[in-house]
C-alpha positions, -999 to +999 in steps of 0.1 A: -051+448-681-060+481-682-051+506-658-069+536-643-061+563-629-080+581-603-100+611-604-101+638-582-111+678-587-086+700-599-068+715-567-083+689-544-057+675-519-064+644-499-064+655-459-030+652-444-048+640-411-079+618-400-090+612-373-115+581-358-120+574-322-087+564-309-070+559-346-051+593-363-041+583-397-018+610-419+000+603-453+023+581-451+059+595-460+098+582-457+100+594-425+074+563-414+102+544-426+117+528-396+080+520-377+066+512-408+090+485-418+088+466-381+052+468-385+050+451-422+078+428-412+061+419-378+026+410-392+031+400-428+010+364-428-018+389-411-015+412-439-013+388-466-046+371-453-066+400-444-056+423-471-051+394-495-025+390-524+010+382-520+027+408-502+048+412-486+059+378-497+095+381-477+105+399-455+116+437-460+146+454-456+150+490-452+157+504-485+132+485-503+104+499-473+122+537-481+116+532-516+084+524-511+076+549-492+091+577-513+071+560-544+034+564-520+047+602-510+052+610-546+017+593-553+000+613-530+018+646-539+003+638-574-027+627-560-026+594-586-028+568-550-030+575-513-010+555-482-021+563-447-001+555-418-023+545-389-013+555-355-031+550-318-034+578-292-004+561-275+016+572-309+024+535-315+022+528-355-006+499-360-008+504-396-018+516-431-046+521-457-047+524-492-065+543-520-055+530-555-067+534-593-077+499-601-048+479-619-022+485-592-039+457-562-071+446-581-071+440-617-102+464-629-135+445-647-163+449-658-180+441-631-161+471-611-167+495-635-192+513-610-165+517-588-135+548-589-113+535-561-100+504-546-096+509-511-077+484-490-056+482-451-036+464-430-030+466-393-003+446-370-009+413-355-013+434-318-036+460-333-055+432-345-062+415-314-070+447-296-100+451-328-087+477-347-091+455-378-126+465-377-122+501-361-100+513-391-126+495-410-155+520-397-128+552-398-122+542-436-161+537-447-169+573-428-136+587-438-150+577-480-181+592-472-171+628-460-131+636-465-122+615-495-152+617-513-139+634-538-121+601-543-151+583-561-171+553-554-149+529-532-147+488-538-132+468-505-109+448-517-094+429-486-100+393-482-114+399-450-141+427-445-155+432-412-194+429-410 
C-alpha cells in the first residue's frame, strides 16, 4: 500500500478557524482533549457508520484521545494531515473533520489517482439529529473550494455522504 503524502505550497498554513453558518471549526489540539473524548466516546456506532471503518472500535480513554490529539497537532504543524474540531455558536463540541494523504483512512488506487486529499467527518449522535451531519457536509465542500484549496482535489470518503 503505498502512502502519500500531501501537497501544499511552501509556506501555506491551513486556516486556524472556519466558519459556516452556525458551525466554527479550528485545528484541533490537546487542549480539545476532554470534549473531544466525550464526544467520540458518546457517538462511536454513529461515527463508525457514517464515517465508515472501524474506529473507534472501543471505547477511549483519555491518554489514548491526548495522544491522539498531540499526533493530529503535530500533523497539522507539519502540514502532512489536518483535524478540525467542530463547534456550535452555543460553544458545545459536535465534532471533527479530517484531511489525510491517502494510505492513512483510504487505501490510495488507481482509481483515486485524480484525487490529492481524502477528506472525511464525524459529528455526535445530538448534532446529528439536529442536521449538522449535512451542514458540516456543505461547510467542508465550500471550505475545499476557497480556504483549503491549496489542499488538492478532495475524495469523500464517509460511508454516508449527504446528497
Amino acid at each position: 500500500m503505498e502512502n502519500r503524502k500531501l501537497s501544499v505550497p511552501s509556506g501555506w498554513q491551513a486556516p486556524a478557524r472556519l466558519q459556516y453558518k452556525h458551525l466554527t471549526a479550528t485545528i484541533l489540539n490537546e487542549e480539545d482533549v476532554q470534549e473531544d473524548l466525550v464526544a467520540v466516546n458518546s457517538s462511536r456506532d454513529l461515527i463508525r457508520r457514517t464515517r465508515g471503518g472501524s474506529w473507534p472500535a472501543t471505547e477511549l480513554t483519555l491518554d489514548e484521545n491526548l495522544h491522539d490529539l498531540k499526533w493530529h497537532a503535530q500533523e497539522a504543524r507539519d502540514n502532512s494531515s489536518f483535524a478540525y474540531a467542530i463547534r456550535n455558536t452555543q460553544g458545545e463540541y459536535v465534532g471533527c473533520f479530517y484531511l489525510y494523504p491517502f494510505g492513512m483512512k483510504t487505501k490510495w488506487t488507481e482509481e483515486l489517482g485524480g484525487y490529492d486529499v481524502d477528506a472525511n467527518w464525524w459529528v455526535t449522535t445530538e448534532a446529528y439529529s439536529k442536521g449538522d451531519y449535512e451542514v458540516l457536509y456543505q461547510g467542508l465542500k465550500g471550505w475545499m473550494e476557497k480556504e483549503l484549496a491549496a489542499v488538492g482535489r478532495t475524495w469523500w470518503s464517509n460511508a454516508e455522504i449527504p446528497a
